[in-house]
C-alpha positions as CSV (number, residue, x, y, z in Angstrom):
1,X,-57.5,40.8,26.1
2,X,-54.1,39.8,25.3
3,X,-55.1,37.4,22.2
4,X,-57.4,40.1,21.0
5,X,-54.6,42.8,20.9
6,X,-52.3,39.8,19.0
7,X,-55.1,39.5,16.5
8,X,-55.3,42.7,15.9
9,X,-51.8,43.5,15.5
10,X,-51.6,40.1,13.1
11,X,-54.2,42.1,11.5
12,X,-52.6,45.2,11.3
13,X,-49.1,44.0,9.2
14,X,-51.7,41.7,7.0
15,X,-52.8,44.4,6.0
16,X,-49.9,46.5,5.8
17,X,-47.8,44.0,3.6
18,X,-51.0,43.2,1.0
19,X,-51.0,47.5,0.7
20,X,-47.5,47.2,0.3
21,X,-47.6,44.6,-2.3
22,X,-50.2,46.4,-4.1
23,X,-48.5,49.1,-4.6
24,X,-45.6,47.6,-5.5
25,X,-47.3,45.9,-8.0
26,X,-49.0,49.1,-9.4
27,X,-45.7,50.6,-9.8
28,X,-44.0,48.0,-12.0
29,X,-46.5,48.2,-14.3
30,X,-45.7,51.6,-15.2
31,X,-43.0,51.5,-18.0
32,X,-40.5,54.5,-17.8
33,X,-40.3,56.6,-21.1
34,X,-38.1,55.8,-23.5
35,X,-35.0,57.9,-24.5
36,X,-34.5,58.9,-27.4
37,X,-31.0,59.0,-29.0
38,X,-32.0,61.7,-31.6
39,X,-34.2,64.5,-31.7
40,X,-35.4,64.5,-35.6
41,X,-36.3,62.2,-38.3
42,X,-32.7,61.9,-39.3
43,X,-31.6,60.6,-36.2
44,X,-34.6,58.0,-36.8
45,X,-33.2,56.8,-39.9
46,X,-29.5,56.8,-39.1
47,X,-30.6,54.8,-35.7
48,X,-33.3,52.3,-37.2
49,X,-32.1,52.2,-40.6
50,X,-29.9,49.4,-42.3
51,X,-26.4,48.8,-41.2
52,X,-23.2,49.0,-42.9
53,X,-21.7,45.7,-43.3
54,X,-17.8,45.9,-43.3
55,X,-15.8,43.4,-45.8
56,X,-11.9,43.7,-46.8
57,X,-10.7,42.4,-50.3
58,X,-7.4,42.5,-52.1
59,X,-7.7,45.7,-55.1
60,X,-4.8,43.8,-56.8
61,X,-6.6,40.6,-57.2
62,X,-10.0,41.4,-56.5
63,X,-12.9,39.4,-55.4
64,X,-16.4,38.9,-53.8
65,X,-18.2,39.7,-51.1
66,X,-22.0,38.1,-49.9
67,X,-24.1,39.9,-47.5
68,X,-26.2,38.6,-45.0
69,X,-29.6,38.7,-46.8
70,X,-27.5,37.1,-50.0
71,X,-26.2,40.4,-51.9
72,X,-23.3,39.6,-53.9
73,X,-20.3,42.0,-54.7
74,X,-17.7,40.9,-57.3
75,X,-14.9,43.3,-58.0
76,X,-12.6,42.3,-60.7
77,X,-8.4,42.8,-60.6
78,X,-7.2,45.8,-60.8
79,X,-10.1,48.1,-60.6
80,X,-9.9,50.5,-58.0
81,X,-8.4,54.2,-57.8
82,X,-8.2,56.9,-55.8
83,X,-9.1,60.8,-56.2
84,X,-6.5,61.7,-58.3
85,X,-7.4,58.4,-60.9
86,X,-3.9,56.5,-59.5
87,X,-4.7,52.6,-59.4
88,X,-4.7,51.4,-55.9
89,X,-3.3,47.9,-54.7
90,X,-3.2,46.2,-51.3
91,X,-6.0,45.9,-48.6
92,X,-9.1,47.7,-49.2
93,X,-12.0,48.3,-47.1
94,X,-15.4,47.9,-48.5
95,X,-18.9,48.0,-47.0
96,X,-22.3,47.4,-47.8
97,X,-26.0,47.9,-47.0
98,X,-28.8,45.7,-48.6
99,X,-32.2,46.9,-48.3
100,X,-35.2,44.6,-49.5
101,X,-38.3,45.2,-47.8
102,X,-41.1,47.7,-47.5
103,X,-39.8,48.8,-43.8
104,X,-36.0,48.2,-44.5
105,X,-37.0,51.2,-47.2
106,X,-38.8,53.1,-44.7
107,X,-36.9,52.3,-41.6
108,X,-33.9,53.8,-44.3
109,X,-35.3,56.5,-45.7
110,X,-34.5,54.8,-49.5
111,X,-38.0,54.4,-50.9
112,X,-38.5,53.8,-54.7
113,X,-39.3,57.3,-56.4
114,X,-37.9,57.1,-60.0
115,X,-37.5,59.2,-62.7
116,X,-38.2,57.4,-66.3
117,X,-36.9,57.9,-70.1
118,X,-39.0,60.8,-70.4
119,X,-38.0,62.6,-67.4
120,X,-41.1,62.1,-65.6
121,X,-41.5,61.2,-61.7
122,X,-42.7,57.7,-61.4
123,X,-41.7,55.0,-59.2
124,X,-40.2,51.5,-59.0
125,X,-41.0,47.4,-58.0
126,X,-37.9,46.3,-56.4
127,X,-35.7,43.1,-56.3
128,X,-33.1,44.8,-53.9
129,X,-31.4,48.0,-53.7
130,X,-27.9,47.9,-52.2
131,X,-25.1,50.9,-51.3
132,X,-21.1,49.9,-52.0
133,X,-18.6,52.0,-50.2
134,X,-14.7,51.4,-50.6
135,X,-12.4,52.7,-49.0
136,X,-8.4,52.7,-48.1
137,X,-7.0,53.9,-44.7
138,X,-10.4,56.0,-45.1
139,X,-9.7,57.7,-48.3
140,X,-12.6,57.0,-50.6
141,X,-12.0,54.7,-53.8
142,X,-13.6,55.2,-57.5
143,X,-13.5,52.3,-60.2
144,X,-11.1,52.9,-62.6
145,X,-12.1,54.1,-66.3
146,X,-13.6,51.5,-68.4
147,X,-14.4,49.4,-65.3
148,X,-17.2,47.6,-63.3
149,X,-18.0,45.6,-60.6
150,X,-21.2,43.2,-60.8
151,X,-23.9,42.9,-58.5
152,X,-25.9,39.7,-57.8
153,X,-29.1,39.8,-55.9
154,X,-31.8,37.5,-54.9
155,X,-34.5,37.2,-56.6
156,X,-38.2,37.4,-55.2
157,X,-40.5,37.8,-58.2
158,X,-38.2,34.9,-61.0
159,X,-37.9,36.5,-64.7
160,X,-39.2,39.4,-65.7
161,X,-37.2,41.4,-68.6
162,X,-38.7,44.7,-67.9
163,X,-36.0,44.6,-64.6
164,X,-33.4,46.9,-65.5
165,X,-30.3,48.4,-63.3
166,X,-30.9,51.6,-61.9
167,X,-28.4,54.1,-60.1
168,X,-29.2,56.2,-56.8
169,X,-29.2,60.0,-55.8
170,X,-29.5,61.6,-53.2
171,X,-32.4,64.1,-51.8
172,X,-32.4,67.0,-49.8
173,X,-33.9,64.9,-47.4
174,X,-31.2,62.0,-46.9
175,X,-33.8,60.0,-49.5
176,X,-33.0,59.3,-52.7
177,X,-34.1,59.2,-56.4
178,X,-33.6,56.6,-59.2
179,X,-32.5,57.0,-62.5
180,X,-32.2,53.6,-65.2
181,X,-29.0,53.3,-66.4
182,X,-28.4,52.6,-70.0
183,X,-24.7,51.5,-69.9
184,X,-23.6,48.6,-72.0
185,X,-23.0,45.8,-69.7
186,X,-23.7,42.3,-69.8
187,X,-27.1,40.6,-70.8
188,X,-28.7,41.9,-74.4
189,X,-25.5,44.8,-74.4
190,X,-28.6,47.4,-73.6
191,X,-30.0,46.4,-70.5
192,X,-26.6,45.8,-68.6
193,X,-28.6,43.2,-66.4
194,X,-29.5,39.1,-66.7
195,X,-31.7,36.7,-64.7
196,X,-29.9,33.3,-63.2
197,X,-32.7,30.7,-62.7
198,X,-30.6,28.8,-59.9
199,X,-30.6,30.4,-57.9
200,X,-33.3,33.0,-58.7
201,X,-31.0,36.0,-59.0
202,X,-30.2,39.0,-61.0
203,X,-26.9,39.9,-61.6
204,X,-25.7,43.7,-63.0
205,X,-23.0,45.7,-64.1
206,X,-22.1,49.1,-61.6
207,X,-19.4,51.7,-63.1
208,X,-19.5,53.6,-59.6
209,X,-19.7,52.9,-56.2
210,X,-22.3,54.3,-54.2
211,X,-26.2,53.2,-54.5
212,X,-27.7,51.1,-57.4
213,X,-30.8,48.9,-57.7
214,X,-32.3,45.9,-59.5
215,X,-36.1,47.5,-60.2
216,X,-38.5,47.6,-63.1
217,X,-41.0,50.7,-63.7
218,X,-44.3,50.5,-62.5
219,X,-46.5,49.8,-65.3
220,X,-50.7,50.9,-64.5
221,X,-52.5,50.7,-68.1
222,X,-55.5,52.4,-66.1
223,X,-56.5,56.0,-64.5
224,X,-54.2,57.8,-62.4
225,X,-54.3,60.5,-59.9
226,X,-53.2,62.8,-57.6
227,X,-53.7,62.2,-53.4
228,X,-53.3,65.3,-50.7
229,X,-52.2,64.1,-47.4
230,X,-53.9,66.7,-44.4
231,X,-50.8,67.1,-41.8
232,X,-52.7,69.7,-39.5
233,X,-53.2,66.6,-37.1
234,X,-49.5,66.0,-37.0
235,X,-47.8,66.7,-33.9
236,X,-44.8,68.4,-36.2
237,X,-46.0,68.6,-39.4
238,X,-43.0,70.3,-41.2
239,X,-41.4,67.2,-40.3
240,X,-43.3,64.5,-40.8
241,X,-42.1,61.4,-43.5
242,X,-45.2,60.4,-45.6
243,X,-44.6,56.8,-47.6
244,X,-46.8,55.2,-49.5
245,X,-46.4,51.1,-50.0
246,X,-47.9,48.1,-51.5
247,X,-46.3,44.9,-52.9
248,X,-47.1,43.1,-56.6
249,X,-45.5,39.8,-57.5
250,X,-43.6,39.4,-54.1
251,X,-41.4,43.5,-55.1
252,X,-41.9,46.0,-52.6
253,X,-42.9,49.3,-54.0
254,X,-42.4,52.6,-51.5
255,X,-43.2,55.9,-52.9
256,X,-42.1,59.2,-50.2
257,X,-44.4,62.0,-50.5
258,X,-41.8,64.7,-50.2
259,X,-43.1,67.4,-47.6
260,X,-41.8,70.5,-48.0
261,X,-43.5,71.7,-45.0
262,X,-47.5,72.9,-45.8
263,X,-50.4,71.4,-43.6
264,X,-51.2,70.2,-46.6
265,X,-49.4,68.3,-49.1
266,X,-49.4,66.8,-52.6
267,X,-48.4,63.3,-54.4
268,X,-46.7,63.6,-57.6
269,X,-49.3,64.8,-60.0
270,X,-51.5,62.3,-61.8
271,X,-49.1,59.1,-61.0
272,X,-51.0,57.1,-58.4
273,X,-53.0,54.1,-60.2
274,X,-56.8,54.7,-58.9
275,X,-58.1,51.2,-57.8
276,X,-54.5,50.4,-56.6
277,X,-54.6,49.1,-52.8
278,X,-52.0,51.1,-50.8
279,X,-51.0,51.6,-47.1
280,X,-49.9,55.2,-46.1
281,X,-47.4,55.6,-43.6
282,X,-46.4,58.7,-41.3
283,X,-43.6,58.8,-38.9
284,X,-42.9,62.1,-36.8
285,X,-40.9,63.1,-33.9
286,X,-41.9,65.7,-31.4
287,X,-40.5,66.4,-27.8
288,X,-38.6,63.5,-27.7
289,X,-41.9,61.1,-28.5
290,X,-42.2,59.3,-31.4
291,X,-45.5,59.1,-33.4
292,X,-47.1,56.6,-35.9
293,X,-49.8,56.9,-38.3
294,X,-50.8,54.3,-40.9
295,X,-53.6,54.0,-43.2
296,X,-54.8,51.2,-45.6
297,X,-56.9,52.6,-48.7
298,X,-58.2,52.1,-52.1
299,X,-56.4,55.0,-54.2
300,X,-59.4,57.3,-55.5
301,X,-59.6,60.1,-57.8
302,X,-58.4,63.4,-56.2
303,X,-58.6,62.3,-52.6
304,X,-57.4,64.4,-49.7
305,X,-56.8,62.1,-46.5
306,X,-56.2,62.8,-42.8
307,X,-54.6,61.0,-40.4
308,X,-54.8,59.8,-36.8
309,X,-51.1,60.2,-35.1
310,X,-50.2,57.9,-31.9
311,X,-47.2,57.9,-29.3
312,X,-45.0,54.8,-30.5
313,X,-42.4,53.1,-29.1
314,X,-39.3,52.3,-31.3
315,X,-40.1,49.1,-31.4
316,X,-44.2,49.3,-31.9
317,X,-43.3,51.4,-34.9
318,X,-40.7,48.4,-35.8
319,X,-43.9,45.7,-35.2
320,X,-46.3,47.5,-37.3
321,X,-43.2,48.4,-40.6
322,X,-42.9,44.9,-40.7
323,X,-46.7,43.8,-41.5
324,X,-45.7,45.5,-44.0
325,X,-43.3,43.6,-45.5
């Protein structure tokens, strides 16, 4: 009887310590929700965007800067002033952000909406866009009348001499517009920009700090329309980012489809190239959740899409901006 009991009991904990492993098991499978540091679509982009990257230089004597993905800054002597136009010398702080891909232009909320010659909306292929800050004991610097500093970026699609430079402002939205810049400069005395075959690089004047780029228009010699983008399935539709991306001769092209808040809302008018190949994106935040929506298409005349949101994680939506590039 004893030996029975003693089985059983062996029995008994068996059982008791597979149950608890079980559920042990079932438990640490279960991720815990992730916090979010911000509770809007700004907060996304200041959080996930590019990073300043911090460099010091003399103002008196000048000098260059590289980035990590290659950017180079070159200041020349004697350059810099502050508000009041007095010419600054000593220590100076400068910092910059280089954006080059499809998601480093999402991920920053700096897509390539343009406005051409003719003051129409149209958008840009880009060989880098990059932001230069200076700074002294954190009073912001200007360059000095009659000045520039040159920018040299890598090149991904070699020698093309519709690339001109272009200059960057702001939107309502954090985003920002382009406008080409016709300042003399170096190059043809028009352009302002040339191409250095070794290495593959562009190089630019910049008469002010702040954002500039190395683009060229996009050029469709075909049909072009208008999309509507459907945000009723959007779990916050007044603030959901729409961006529209493809790539042609290695240049990222990102077009924001600004939404001013309507279920439904509208590209600019007759400016998407109808047989173009295009991936929508849509990024929302709602109740501390993130969601994700993407879409590959052919662009087609007058076409109103919808969308299929899902709960993403920072980094799943990092995974899936990145096929992109």
């Amino acid at each position: 009887m004893n030996t029975l009991k003693n089985i059983f009991g062996i029995v008994l904990i068996i059982a008791f310590v597979i149950s608890s492993c079980s559920k042990n098991d079932d438990e640490s499978i279960i991720l815990p929700e992730e916090i979010l540091e911000y509770d809007d679509i700004l907060g996304f982009y200041e959080s996930n965007g590019v990073q300043k990257q911090n460099f010091t230089i003399d103002a008196t004597t000048g000098g260059s800067i590289t980035g990590e993905e290659g950017t180079k800054v070159i200041f020349p002597p004697n350059s810099l002033v502050d508000i009041d136009g007095n010419l600054i010398s000593g220590s100076v702080e400068v910092s910059i952000r280089e954006i080059f891909t499809a998601s480093q232009m999402i991920l920053s909320n700096k897509p390539t909406n343009a406005v051409n010659f003719s003051d129409e909306n149209t958008f840009l292929l880009s060989e880098g866009e990059t932001e230069v800050v200076v700074t002294q004991n954190g009073n912001s610097l200007n360059m000095a009348s009659g000045t520039f500093y040159q920018i040299q970026v890598p090149s991904a699609g070699g020698a093309d001499d519709d690339m001109l430079p272009f200059v960057g402002e702001a939107t309502n939205d954090g985003g920002i517009i382009w406008n080409a810049t016709r300042d003399v400069g170096i190059g043809n005395g028009t352009s302002g920009i040339v191409y250095n075959a070794a290495p593959s690089s562009y190089i630019y004047d910049v008469f002010d700090t702040g954002w500039s780029n190395c683009d060229k228009f996009y050029a469709y010699p075909g049909e072009k329309t208008t999309n509507y983008i459907n945000l009723t399935t959007s779990p916050n539709a007044p603030e959901t980012a729409v961006y529209l991306v493809f790539k042609e001769n290695n240049l990222p092209a990102v077009v924001k489809i600004f939404n001013e808040g309507t279920p439904i809302i509208q590209s600019y008018t007759d400016s998407l190239p109808v047989g173009l190949e295009v991936t929508y994106v849509l990024i929302t935040i709602e109740d501390n959740q993130q969601y994700l929506a993407t879409k590959s298409i052919v662009i087609s005349e007058e076409e109103e899409l919808s969308f299929t949101f899902e709960a993403k994680t920072t980094q799943e939506i990092l995974d899936a901006l990145t096929l992109l590039d």
